[in-house]
TORKOL-508457 format. One record per residue (C-alpha): residue number from 1; x, y, z; residue in one letter. Coordinates in Angstrom, 1 decimal. Example, Ala and Ser with C-alpha at 12.3 -4.5 7.8 and 13.67 -1.06 7.14 Angstrom:
# residues 2
NODE   nr       X       Y       Z  rest
NODE    1    12.3    -4.5     7.8     a
NODE    2    13.7    -1.1     7.1     s
END
This chain:
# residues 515
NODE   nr       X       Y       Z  rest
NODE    1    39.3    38.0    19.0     x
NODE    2    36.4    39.7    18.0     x
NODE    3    34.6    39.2    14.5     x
NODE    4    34.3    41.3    11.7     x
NODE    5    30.4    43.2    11.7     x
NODE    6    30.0    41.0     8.0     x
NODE    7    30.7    37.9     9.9     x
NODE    8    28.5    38.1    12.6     x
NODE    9    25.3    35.7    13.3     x
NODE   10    22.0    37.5    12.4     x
NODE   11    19.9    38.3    15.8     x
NODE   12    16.4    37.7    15.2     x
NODE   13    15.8    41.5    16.0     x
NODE   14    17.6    42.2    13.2     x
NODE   15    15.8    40.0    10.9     x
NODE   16    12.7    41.7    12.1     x
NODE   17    13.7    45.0    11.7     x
NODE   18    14.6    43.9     8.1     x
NODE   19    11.5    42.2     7.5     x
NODE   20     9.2    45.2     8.5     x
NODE   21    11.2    48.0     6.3     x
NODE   22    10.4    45.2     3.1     x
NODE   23     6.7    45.3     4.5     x
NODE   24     6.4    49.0     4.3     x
NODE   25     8.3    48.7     1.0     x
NODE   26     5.4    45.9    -0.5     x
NODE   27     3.9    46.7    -3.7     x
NODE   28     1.5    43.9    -3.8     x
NODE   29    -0.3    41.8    -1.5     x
NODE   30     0.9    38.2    -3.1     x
NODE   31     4.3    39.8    -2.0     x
NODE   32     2.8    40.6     2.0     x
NODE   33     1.1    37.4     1.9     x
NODE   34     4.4    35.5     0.7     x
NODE   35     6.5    37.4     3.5     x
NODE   36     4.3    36.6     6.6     x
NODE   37     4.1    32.6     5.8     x
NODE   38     7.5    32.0     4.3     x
NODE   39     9.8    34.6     5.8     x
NODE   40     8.8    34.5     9.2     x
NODE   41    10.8    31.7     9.7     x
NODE   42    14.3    34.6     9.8     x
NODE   43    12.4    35.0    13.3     x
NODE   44    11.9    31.5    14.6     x
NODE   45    11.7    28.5    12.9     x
NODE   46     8.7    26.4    11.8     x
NODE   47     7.4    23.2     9.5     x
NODE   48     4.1    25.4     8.7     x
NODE   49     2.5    28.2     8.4     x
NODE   50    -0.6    29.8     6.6     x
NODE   51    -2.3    33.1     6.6     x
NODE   52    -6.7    32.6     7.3     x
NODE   53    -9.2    35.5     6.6     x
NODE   54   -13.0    35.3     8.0     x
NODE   55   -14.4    35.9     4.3     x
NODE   56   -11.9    34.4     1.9     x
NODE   57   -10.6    31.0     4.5     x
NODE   58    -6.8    30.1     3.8     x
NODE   59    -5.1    32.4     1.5     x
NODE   60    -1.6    31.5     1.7     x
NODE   61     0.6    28.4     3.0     x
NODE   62     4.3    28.2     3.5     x
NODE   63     6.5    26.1     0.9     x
NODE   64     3.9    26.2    -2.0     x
NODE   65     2.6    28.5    -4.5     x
NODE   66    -1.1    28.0    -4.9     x
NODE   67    -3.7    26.2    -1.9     x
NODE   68    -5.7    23.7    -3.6     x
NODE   69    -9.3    25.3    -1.5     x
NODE   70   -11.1    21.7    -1.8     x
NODE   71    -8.0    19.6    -0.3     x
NODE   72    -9.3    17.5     2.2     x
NODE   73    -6.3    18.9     4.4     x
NODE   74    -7.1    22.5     3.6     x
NODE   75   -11.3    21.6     4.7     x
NODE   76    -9.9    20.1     7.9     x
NODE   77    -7.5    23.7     8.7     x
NODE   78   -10.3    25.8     8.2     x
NODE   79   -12.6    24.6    10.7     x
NODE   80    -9.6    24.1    13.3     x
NODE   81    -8.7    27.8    12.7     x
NODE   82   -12.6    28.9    12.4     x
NODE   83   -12.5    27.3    16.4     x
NODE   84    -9.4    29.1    17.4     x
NODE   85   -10.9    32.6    15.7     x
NODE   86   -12.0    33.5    18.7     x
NODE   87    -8.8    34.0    21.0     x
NODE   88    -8.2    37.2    20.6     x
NODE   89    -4.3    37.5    21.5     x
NODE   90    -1.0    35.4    20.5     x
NODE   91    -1.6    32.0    22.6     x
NODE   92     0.1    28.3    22.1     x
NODE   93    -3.0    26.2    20.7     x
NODE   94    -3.7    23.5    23.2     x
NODE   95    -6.5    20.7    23.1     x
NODE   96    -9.3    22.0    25.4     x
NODE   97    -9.7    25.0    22.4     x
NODE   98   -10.1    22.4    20.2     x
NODE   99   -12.9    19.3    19.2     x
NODE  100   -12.0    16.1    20.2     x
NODE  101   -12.5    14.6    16.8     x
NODE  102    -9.8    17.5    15.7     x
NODE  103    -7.6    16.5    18.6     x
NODE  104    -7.8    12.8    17.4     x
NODE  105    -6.5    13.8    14.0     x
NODE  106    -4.4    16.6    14.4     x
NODE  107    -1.3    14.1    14.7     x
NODE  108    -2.1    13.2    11.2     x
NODE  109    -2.0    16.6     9.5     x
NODE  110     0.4    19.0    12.0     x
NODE  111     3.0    19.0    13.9     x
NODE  112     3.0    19.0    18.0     x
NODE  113     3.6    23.1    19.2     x
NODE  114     1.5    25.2    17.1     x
NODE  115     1.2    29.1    17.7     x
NODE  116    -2.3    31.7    17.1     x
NODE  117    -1.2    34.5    16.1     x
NODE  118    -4.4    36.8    15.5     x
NODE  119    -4.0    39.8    13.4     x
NODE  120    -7.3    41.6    13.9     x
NODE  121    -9.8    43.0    11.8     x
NODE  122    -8.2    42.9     7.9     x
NODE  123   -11.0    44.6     5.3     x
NODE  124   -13.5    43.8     8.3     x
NODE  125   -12.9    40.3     8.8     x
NODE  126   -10.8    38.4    11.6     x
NODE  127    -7.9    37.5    10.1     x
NODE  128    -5.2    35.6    12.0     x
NODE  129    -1.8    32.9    11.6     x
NODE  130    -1.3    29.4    12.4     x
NODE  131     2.1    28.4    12.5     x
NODE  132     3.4    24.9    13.6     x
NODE  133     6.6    23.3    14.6     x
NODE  134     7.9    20.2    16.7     x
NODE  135     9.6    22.6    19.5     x
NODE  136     7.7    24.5    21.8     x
NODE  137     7.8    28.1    21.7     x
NODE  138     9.7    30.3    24.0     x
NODE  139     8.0    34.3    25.3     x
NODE  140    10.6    35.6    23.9     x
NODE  141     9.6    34.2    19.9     x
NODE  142     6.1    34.5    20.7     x
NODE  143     6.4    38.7    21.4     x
NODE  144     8.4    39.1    18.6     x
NODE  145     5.9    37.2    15.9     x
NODE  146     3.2    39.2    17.5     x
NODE  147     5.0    42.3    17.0     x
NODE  148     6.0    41.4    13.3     x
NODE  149     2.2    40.4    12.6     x
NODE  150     1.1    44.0    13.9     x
NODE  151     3.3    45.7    11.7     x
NODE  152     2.5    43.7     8.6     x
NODE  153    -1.2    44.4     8.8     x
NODE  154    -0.2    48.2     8.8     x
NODE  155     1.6    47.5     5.6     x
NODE  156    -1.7    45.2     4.8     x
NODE  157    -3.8    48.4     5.5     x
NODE  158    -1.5    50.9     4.1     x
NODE  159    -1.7    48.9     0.8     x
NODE  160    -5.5    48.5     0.8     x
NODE  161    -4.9    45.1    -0.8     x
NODE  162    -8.4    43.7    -2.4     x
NODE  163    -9.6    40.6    -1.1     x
NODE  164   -12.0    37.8    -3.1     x
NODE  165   -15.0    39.0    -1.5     x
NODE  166   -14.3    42.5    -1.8     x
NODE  167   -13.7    42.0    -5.6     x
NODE  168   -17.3    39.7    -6.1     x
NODE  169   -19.0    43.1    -3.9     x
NODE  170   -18.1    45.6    -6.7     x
NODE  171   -18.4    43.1    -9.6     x
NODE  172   -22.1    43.1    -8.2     x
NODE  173   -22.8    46.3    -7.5     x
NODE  174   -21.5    46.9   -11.3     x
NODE  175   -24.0    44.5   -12.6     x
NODE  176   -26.4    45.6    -9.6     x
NODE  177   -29.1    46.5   -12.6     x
NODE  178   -28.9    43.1   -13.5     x
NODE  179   -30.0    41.3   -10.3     x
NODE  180   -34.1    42.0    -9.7     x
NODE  181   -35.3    43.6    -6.9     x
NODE  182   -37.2    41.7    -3.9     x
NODE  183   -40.5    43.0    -4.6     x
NODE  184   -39.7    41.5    -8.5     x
NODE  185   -38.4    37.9    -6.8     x
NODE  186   -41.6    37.7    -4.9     x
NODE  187   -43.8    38.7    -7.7     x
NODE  188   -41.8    35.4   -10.0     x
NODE  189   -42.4    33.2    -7.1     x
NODE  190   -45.7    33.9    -6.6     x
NODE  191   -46.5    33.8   -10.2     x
NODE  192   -44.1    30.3   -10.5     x
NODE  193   -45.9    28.5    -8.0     x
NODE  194   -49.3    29.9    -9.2     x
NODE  195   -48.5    27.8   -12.4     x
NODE  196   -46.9    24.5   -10.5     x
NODE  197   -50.3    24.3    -8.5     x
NODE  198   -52.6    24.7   -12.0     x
NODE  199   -50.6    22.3   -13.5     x
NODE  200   -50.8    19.8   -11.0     x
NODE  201   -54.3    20.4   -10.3     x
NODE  202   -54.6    19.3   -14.3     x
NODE  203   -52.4    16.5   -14.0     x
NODE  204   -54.3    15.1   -11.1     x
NODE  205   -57.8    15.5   -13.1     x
NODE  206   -58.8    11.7   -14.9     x
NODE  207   -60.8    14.1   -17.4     x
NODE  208   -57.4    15.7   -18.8     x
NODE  209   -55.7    12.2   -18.6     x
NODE  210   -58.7    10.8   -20.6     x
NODE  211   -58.3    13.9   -23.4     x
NODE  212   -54.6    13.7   -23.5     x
NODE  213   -54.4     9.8   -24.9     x
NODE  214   -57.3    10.9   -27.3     x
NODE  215   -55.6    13.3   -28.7     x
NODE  216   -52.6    11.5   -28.4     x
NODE  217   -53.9     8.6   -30.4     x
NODE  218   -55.2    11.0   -32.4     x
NODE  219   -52.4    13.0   -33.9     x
NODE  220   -51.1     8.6   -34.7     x
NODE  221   -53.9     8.2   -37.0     x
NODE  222   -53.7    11.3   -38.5     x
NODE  223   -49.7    10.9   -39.3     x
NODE  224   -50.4     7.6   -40.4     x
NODE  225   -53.0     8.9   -43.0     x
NODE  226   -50.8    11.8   -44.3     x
NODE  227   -47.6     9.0   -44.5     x
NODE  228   -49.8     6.5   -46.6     x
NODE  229   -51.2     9.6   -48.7     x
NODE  230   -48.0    11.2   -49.2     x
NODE  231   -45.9     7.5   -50.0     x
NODE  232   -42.3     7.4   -49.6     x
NODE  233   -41.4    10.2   -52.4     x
NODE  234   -43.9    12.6   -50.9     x
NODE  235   -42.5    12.2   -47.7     x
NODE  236   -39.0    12.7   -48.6     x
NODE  237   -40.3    15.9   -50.6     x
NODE  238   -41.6    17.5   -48.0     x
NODE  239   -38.6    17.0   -45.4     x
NODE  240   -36.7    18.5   -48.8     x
NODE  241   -39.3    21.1   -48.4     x
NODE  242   -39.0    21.8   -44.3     x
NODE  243   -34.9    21.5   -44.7     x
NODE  244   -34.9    24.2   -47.7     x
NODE  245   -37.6    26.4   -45.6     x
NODE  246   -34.9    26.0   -43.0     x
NODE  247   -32.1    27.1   -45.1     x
NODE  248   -33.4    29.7   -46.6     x
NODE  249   -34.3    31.6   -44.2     x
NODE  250   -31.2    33.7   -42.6     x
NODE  251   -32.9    33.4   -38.8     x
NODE  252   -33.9    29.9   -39.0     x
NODE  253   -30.2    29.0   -40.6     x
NODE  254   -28.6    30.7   -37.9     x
NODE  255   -30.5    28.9   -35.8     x
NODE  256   -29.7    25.5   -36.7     x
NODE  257   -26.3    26.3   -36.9     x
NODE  258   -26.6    27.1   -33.6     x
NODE  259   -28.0    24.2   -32.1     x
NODE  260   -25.9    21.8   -34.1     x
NODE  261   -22.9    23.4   -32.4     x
NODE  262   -24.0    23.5   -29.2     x
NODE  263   -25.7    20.0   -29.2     x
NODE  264   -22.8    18.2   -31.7     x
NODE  265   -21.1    15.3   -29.3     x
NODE  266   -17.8    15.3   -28.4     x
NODE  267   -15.3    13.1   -26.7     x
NODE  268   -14.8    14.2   -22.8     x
NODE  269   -10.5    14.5   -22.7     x
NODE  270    -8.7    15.4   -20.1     x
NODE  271    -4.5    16.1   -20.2     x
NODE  272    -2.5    15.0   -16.9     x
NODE  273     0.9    14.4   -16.3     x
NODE  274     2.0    11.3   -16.5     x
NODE  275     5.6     8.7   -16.2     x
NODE  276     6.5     5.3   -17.3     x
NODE  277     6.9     3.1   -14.2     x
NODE  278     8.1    -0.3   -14.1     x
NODE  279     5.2    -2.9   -13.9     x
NODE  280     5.4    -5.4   -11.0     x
NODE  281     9.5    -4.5    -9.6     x
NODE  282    10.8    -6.0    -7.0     x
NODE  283    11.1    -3.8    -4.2     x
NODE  284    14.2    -4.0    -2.4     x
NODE  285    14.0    -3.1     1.4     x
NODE  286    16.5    -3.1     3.9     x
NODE  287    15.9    -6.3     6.5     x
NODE  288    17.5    -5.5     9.7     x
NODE  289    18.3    -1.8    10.9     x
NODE  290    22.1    -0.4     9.9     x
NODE  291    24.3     1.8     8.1     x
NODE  292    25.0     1.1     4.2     x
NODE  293    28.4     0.5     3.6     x
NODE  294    28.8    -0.3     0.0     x
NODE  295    27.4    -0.5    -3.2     x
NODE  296    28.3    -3.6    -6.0     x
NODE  297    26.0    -1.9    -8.8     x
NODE  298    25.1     1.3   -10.4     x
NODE  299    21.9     3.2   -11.5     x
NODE  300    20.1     1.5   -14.1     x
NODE  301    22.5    -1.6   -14.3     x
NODE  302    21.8    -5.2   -15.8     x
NODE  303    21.7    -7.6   -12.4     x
NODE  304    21.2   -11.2   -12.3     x
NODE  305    19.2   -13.5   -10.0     x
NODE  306    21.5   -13.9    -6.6     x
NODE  307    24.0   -10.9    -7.6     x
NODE  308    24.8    -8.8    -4.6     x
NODE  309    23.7    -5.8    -4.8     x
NODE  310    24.7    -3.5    -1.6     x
NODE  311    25.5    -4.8     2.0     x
NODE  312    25.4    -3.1     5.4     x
NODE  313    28.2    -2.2     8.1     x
NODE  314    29.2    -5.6     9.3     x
NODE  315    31.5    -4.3    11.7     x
NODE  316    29.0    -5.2    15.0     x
NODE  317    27.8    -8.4    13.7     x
NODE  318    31.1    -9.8    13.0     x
NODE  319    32.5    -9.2    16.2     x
NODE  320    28.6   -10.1    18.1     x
NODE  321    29.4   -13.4    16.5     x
NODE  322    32.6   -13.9    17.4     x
NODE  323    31.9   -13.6    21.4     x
NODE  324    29.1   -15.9    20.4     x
NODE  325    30.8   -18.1    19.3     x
NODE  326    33.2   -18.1    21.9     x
NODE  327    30.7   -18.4    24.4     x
NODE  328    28.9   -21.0    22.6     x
NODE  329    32.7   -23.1    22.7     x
NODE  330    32.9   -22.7    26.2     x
NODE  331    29.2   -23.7    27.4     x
NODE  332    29.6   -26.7    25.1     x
NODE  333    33.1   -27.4    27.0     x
NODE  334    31.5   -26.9    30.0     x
NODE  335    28.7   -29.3    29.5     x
NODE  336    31.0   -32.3    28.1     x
NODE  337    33.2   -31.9    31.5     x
NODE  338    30.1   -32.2    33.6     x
NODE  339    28.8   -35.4    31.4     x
NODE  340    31.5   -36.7    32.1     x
NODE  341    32.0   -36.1    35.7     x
NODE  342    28.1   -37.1    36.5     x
NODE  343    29.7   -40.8    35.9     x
NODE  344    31.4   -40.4    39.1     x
NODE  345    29.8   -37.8    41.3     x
NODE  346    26.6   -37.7    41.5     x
NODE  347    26.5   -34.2    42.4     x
NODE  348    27.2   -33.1    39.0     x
NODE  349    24.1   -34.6    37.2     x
NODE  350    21.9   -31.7    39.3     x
NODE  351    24.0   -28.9    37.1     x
NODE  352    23.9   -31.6    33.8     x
NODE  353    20.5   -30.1    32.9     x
NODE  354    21.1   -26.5    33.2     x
NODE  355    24.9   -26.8    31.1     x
NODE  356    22.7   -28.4    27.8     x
NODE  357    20.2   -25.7    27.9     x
NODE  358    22.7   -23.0    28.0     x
NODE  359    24.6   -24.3    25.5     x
NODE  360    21.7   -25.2    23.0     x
NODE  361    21.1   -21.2    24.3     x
NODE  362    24.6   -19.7    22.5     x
NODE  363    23.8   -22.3    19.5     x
NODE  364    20.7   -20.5    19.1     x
NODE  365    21.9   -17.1    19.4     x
NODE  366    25.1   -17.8    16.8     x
NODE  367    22.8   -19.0    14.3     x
NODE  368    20.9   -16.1    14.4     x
NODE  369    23.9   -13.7    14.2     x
NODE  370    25.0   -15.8    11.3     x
NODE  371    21.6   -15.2     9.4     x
NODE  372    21.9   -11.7    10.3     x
NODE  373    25.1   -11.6     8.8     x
NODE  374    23.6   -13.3     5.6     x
NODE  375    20.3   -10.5     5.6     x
NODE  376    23.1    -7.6     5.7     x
NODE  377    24.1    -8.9     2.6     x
NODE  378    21.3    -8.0    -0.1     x
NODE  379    21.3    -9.9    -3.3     x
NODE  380    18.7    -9.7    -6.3     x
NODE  381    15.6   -11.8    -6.0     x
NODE  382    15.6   -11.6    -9.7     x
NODE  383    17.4   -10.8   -13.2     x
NODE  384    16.1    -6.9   -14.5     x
NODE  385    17.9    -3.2   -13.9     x
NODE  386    18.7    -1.6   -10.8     x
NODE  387    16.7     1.5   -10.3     x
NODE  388    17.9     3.6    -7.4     x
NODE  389    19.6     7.6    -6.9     x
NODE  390    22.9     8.2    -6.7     x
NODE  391    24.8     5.5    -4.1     x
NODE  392    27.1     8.6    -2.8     x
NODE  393    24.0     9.7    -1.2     x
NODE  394    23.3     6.3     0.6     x
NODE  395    26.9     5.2     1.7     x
NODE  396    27.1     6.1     5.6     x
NODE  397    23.7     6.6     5.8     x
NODE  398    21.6     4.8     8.7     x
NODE  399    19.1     3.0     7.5     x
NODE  400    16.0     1.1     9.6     x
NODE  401    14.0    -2.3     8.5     x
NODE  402    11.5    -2.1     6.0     x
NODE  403    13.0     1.1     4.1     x
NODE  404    13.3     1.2     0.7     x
NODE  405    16.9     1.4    -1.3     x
NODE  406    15.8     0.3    -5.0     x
NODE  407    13.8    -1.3    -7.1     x
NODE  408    14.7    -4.3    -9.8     x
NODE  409    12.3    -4.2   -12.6     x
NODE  410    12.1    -6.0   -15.8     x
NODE  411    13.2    -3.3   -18.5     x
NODE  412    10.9    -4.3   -21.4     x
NODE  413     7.9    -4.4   -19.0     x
NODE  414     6.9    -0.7   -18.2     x
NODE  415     2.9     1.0   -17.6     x
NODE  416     1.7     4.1   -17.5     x
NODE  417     1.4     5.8   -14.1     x
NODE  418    -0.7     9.1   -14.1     x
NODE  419    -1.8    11.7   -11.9     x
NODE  420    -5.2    13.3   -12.1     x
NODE  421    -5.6    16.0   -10.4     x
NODE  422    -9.2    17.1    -8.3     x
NODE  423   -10.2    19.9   -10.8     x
NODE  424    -9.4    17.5   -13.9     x
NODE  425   -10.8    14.2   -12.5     x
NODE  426   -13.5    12.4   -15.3     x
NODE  427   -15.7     9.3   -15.2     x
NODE  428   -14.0     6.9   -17.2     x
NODE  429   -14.5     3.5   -18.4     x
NODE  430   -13.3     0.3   -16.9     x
NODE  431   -11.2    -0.1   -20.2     x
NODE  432   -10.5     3.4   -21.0     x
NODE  433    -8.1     3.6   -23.6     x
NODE  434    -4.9     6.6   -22.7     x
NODE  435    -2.3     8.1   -25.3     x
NODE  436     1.3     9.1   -23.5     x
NODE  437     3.2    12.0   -25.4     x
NODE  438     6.4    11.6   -24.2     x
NODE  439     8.5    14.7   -23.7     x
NODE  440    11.3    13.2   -25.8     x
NODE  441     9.5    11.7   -28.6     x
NODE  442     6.0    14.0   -28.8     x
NODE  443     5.0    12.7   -32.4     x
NODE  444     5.3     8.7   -31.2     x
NODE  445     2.6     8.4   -28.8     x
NODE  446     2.1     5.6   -26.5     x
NODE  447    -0.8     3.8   -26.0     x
NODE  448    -2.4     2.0   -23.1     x
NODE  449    -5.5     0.4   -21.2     x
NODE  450    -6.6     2.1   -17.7     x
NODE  451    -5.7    -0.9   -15.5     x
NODE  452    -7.2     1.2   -12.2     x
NODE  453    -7.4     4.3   -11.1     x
NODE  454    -7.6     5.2    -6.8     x
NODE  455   -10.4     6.2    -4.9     x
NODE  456    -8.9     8.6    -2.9     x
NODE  457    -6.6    11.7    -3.8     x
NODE  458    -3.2    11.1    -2.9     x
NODE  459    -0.7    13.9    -1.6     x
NODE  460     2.5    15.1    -4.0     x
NODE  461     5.5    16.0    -3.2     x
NODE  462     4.8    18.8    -4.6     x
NODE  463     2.3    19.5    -2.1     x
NODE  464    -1.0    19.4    -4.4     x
NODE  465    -3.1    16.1    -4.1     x
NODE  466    -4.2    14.4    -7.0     x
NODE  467    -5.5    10.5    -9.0     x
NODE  468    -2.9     7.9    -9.4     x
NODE  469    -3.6     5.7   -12.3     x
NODE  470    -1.9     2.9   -13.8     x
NODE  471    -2.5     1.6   -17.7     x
NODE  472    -0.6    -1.2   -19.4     x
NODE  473     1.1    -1.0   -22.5     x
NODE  474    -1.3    -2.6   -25.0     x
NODE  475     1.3    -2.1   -28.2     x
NODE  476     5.1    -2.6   -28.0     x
NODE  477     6.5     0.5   -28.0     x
NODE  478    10.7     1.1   -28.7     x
NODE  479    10.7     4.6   -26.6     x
NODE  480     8.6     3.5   -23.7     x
NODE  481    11.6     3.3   -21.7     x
NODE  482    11.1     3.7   -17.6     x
NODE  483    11.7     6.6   -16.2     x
NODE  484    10.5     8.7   -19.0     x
NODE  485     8.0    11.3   -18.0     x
NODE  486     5.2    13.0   -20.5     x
NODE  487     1.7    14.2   -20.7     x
NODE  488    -1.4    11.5   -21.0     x
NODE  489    -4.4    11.9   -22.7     x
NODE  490    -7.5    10.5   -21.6     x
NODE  491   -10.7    10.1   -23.2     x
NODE  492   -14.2     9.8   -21.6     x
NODE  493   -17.5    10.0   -22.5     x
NODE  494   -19.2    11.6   -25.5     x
NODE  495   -21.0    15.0   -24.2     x
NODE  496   -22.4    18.6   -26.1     x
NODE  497   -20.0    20.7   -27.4     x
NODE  498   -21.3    23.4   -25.0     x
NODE  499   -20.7    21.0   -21.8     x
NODE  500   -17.2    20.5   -23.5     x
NODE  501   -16.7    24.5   -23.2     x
NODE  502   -18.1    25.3   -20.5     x
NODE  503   -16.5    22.7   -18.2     x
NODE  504   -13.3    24.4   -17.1     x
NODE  505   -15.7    27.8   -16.4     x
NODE  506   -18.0    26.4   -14.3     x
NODE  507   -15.4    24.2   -12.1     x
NODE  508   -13.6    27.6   -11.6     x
NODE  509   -16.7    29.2   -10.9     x
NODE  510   -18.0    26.9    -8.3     x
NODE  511   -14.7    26.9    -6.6     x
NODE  512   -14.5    31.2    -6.5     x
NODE  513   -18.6    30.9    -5.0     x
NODE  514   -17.4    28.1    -2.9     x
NODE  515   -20.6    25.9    -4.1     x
END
């Protein structure tokens, strides 16, 4: 019976010839740059994919909204595309166009088939795609992605979409009055180092060293003569004097305004988001490799020390240690009928030896099915709550050693757990002190000491990489319940009000220049 047309699987030409009338279509090049890394996947499917430009690096990558340009993962994809820039045509990437020290590592960061796809010249730059997968790629998926990348950069084209370094071009050609000529830089170099050399050529002269302490000592005995003539109520009329002359003057007041603002210290803060975690749980791991059968609590429920908590499918074991112990019944028959018998026939006492060990052999292997049995049975190591997700999600679920089910944490013991991220990262003290404003209670902060913060960034799940610090509760707090997420304040060091301003500018600066 034939389907109805509405019912019928999409071929991948279709999804191409859909994909290029939405390129032609594009009214923005966030909406080009979103189609070729996340949509490309209607065509064949991939982990990853990002879009790299000669000028600009990595613009785009699939599953995430913004690339985070000084990520040690996005450093380490630039210079693995920059090698593979120069093939010229769709190929599979394989390791002899690569480093070895990238080959060492590309395990780490991407998966195993990866696919070039150059685009060409883009705003006169190469410009080209990596996309990567676990599967290797067929002919047939690698012609069709080239053809789909030829006809987005006619859409590309077509829209004449700005790039970064295109955009920094005509913001200096604007300002192009601003920026001196080369015959004026020469003319301030020449002149600059003109000066260093005279002023080290008077440095390195005893005879000004000798002048510079006599006046030095000088200008001392003089104040001292004008502080005893003046006495303590002439000196304090004449700072009246220089503060008034300050004052009244409307330059000099401005002034002084000025600097006071631009000099007046401030507290370095920084905002981050930030959760209450419990402080030392228990970690509850699965011991032996199975399928979860049952669960004997719920989410965030009051356990005891020894309750069970979950247990695994015992189905196998059981029935392992039944034929164990079975076997275990018959080698021990086996070797009483042979003791005795090795009274009589001597004959028997040669097989005497080899009976024992194989029955000490099934002992052996039915006590260990029995602890098995035991592990496959998890209890609480301590009394606290059960933190886990929802058990539906776990029952019939294989499970292998060593992975984490849930957590048993003492519910009045909770600590801070932040995450800094790289733009937002400040020197802080070994006993910082942090504020938590908790989403549900803003106006009831809670307070804490930095405990330690990591050295290297870590990966989110949101993809962005970023701090993790822990602080402890230093005051009791009745809303600092875990599991409650916020936004932490963290205060630094004192610096200028204008360093306080001008922060956030200058870190987005140096990250457009690439500095």
């Amino acid at each position: 019976m034939t389907q109805p047309p509405g019912n019928r699987p999409r071929s991948a030409l279709q999804s191409f010839l859909e994909l290029a009338k939405r390129a032609r279509r594009a009214e923005s090049a966030a909406e080009l740059q979103f189609m070729l890394v996340n949509e490309t996947f209607n065509l064949a499917p991939y982990q990853l994919a990002v879009l790299w430009t000669e000028f600009d690096g990595i613009l785009s990558q699939s599953g995430v909204s913004s690339v985070d340009r000084q990520s040690s993962f996005v450093l380490w994809l630039s210079g693995v595309i920059k090698k593979l820039s120069i093939v010229s045509e769709a190929t599979v990437v394989l390791p002899e166009m690569l480093s070895e020290e990238q080959v060492a590592e590309w395990a780490e960061w991407l998966p195993a088939a990866a696919l070039w796809v150059p685009v060409g010249l883009v705003n006169g730059g190469k410009t080209g795609v990596l996309i990567c997968r676990e599967d290797p790629w067929s002919i047939q998926e690698i012609a069709l992605i080239d053809e789909w990348c030829g006809t987005w950069k006619s859409a590309w084209e077509r829209l004449n979409a700005p790039t970064m370094r295109k955009s920094f071009l005509k913001k200096l050609t604007q300002t192009g009055y601003a920026i001196p000529s080369a015959t004026g830089t020469g003319h301030f170099l020449r002149d600059t180092f003109t000066g260093l050399v005279f002023c080290l050529s008077r440095l390195l002269n005893p005879r000004y060293w000798f002048i510079g302490i006599g006046l030095f000592f000088k200008w001392l005995w003089s104040g001292g003569r004008w502080l005893v003539q003046q006495g303590p109520l002439g000196v304090l009329r004449q700072v009246w004097q220089l503060i008034k002359s300050l004052w009244t003057v409307k330059r000099r007041r401005y002034t002084l305004f000025v600097l006071l603002v631009v000099f007046f210290p401030v507290r370095l803060t920084v905002l981050a988001p930030a959760e209450l975690v419990p402080e030392n749980p228990a970690v509850i791991r699965v011991p032996i490799e199975g399928v979860v059968e049952e669960f004997f609590v719920k989410p965030n429920e009051t356990v005891q020390q020894g309750q069970l908590l979950f247990r695994l499918d015992l189905t196998s074991l059981i029935s392992k240690l039944q034929i164990s112990q079975q076997e275990m019944q018959i080698a021990e028959a086996e070797y009483r009928q042979s003791s005795l018998q090795s009274l009589t026939d001597p004959k028997s006492r040669m097989v005497l030896t080899a009976q024992e060990g194989k029955a000490a052999e099934k002992k052996l292997e039915t006590d260990y099915l029995k602890l098995l049995l035991e592990k496959a049975q998890i209890k609480a190591p301590r009394a606290g709550v059960a933190i886990f997700d929802d058990p539906s999600e776990w029952l019939g679920k294989p499970v292998v050693a060593g992975e984490k089910i849930m957590v048993v944490a003492t519910e009045s013991k909770a600590e801070i757990e932040v995450w800094i991220p790289l733009n937002e990262a400040i020197e802080l003290s070994p006993k910082a002190r942090i504020s938590m404003y908790l989403n549900t209670t803003p106006l009831s902060p809670v307070t804490g000491i930095v405990r330690y913060m990591g050295h290297d960034a870590i990966q989110r799940p949101d993809g962005s990489y970023a701090y993790r610090m822990r602080a402890r509760i230093d005051a009791p707090n009745a809303n600092a319940r875990i599991g409650l997420r916020g936004t932490a304040k963290l205060s630094g060091q004192y610096v200028p009000f204008s360093y306080w301003m001008l922060r956030k500018p200058l870190i987005a600066l140096r990250q457009f220049v690439g500095i």
